[in-house]
Every structure is written in C-alpha cells, then in structure tokens.
C-alpha positions, 0 to 999 in steps of 0.5 A: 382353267383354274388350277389346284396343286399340292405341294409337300412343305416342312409342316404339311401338304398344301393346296394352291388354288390358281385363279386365271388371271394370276391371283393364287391361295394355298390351303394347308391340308394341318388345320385347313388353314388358309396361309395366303391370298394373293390378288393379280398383282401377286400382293399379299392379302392376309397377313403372316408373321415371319415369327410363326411357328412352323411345326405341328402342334400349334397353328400358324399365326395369320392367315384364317385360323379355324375356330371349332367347337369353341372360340373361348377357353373353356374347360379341358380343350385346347385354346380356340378349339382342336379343328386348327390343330389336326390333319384334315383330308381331302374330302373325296366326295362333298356334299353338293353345294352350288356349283363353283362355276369357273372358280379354283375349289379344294373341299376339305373334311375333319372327323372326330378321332377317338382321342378328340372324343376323350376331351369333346364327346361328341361325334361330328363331320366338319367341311370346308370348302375353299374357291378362289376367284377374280379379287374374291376369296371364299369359304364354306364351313359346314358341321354335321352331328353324326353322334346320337345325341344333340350337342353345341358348339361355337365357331369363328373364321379368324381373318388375318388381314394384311393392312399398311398401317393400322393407325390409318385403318377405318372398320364401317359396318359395325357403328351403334352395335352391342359388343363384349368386350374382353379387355374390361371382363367381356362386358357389354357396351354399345359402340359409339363411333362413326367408324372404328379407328385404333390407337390401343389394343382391341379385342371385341365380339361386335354382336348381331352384325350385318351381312357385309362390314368394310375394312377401308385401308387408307394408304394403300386405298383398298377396302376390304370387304367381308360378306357372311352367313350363318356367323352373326358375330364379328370379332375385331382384333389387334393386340398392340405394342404390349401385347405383340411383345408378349406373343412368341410368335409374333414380331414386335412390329406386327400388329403394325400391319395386321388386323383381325376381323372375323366372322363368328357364332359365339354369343348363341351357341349353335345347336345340332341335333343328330344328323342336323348340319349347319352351313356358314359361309363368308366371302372376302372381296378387295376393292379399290377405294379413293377419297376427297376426305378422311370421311367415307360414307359406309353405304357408298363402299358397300353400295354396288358390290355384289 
C-alpha cells in the first residue's frame, strides 16, 4: 500500500509519498512545495539547484513552486505572490475530491493570516492535493473566496523539470500559439516554429494552450508529459548562461539541465465571488520516447496517453 511520511529537516516538516513500485515524492509542509519526484529507477524528475537557499524566507529554487494570488510583480506583494513563502498545514478534513484509488495522497491547506490580509485584503482558503502514482505525479489547486466581497487572482504551478541537456530539449504542443513575451516588454507574438528548441534565454506565457504539451528530452529518450485543467497559460522558461549567473541561488551551470514549463492563469484573472471555488488540476507523466530522426511527430507522443 502507499505510504505517507513526515520528516522534520533544517527548513520544515516534509511529506514522502511512496508509490508501490518504488517511485517517491516529498512535499515540503513551507510553501507546499513539491522538492522531488523520483520514478522507480530512483531518478530524479524535477530539478533543484545545489545553490538553493535553505531557510525561510524565500523559497527553494526548483521543484514546483506555487504561484498565488499573483504570478507578476505587481504592486506591494512579494515576487510571485505569498503562498510559496508561508507554512501550510495539513488539511484534516478536504474537501471531496474523487477518489485517489491506490495513490499515495497528502492534502495541504493555506488560509489568510491578518498579516497577508495587510498587503492582500481579501480572505481566501487555498488547497492542494498531491497523489503519486506509477510514473504520474499529480496535483489539485483549489482557491475558495471565504471574504465578503468578490476579488481576483492569477496562478501558476511552476514545473521545474530536470532534463539532460537543454540544447537537446524539443517542447511540442504549443506550434502556431500567441505568446507575451517578457524579454521584448511582454509583447504579443505568434509562435512560428515546429517545436521549441533553445539556443538563448527564454521567458514566454504561450496563451490558450491545450490540455496536453510534451516535453521530449532527447538524450535521455524520455518525454514528459503534462496534462492541465482550469490554467489555460503555459509559461516556458530557461534563463540561460547570463542570467543563471545572476541568480544567487542558481549554479553557473544550471540552466544546463533545467527547464520550466508550467501551467498557469495569468493572462484572464480569475474571479470568485464569496464562497465560489476554482479548481485546477495538472498531471505530469514520463514516458519513454525513441527515434529514427530528430522529427517527432507531436500527435504520435501524445497519442495513446491516457
């Protein structure tokens, strides 16, 4: 049977979740933060720089940050919203949700503080549930509007995932789509490429994306892939050489072997009225992926995969 553990650490109590046939994740209780996904080989799925920061304030560089109630810098709240920087709990009675069969599942909750309620005045209740699976790692995000009066907020899961060698990563699933770019002042442009390859710094919010994108790492013939609902955004990400070395808690070499793609609300804010809940939900898969070219045709990696 699954198997969930709690650990104390130098930073905060962690959740293991254990999946049957050996695959593990750990929760972080600060932040909620998914740090690991390890499949049954014990290999590591989501990158983590050996230079991030381990204490409180700021929160851990890789894995899956969360991003609430804001995504951009706006205004007096922190970088990326507050919900990555705060102690959540276990939430003792979730909400139901459908039933988590034979998966190991932790069910996380963050509520407004008076001092969050000083910089974002709005009163709110924002789940998190995390199942492991055989290769498939899930989660739920749920936000419910327990104040008076309507307000909105943006969101994104940021998917730090670990990859071999960018320059030989291929992102499908996301060809002829509108994108703001924030390189060039968060202008608008149409993607034109087959597939996105990297050779440069890359920081895009792809718009109205699909259910499914593909994340096809050549080298080590793997193909992630992630699945969402309720976030219609996909943010793509890799700083690069530059910027990686502008970064306090990222190695020179990072950026190497990472790669963000996640899924997000940022360009329509969503909007709850009192006592209305939003629900999104993204699941990220592996399979194993060969070739005869450097061509994959996107419908036959996504083809099939339930």
């Amino acid at each position: 049977m699954p198997v969930n553990m709690i650990e104390e650490g130098d930073r905060s109590p962690r959740i293991i979740l254990i999946e049957p046939t050996g695959s593990t994740a750990e929760v972080l209780l600060y932040g909620a933060q998914v740090i690991s996904w390890k499949n049954e080989r014990r290999e590591e799925l989501l990158f983590r720089s050996n230079k991030a920061l381990s204490k409180p304030p700021k929160s851990i560089r890789g894995g899956i940050p969360i991003c609430f109630p804001q995504f951009y810098n706006f205004g007096s709240l922190e970088q990326h919203g507050f919900a990555r920087n705060r102690l959540w709990s276990l939430d003792d009675s979730p909400l139901p949700l459908s039933p988590a069969n034979n998966h190991s599942t932790v069910d996380l909750i963050l509520k407004s503080t008076e001092e969050d309620l000083k910089t974002w005045p709005h009163r709110f209740e924002l789940r998190l549930r995390v199942s492991l699976s055989t290769n498939k790692l899930t989660l739920i995000p749920r936000v419910r509007n327990t104040d008076s009066k309507a307000f909105s907020f943006t969101f994104a899961l940021c998917n730090y995932l670990s990859v071999s060698d960018i320059s030989e990563v291929r992102v499908e699933g996301l060809e002829t789509l509108d994108y703001l770019d924030n390189l060039l002042q968060k202008g608008r442009y149409t993607e034109q490429a087959d597939a996105i390859t990297f050779d440069g710094e890359i920081d895009r919010v792809y718009l109205s994306t699909p259910t499914k994108i593909a994340i096809i790492d050549h080298e080590k013939k793997r193909t992630y892939v992630l699945r969402k609902e309720g976030m219609p955004d996909a943010v793509v990400w890799n700083p690069w050489d530059k910027k990686a070395k502008a970064l306090p808690d990222l190695a020179d070499e990072d950026y190497k072997t990472m790669l963000c793609v996640d899924s997000a609300a940022i360009e329509t804010a969503v909007i709850l009225k009192p006592s209305e809940e939003w629900k999104g939900r993204q699941e990220l898969s592996t399979v194993s992926s060969s070739y005869c070219s450097g061509q994959l045709d996107p419908r036959k990696v996504l083809h099939g995969i339930s």
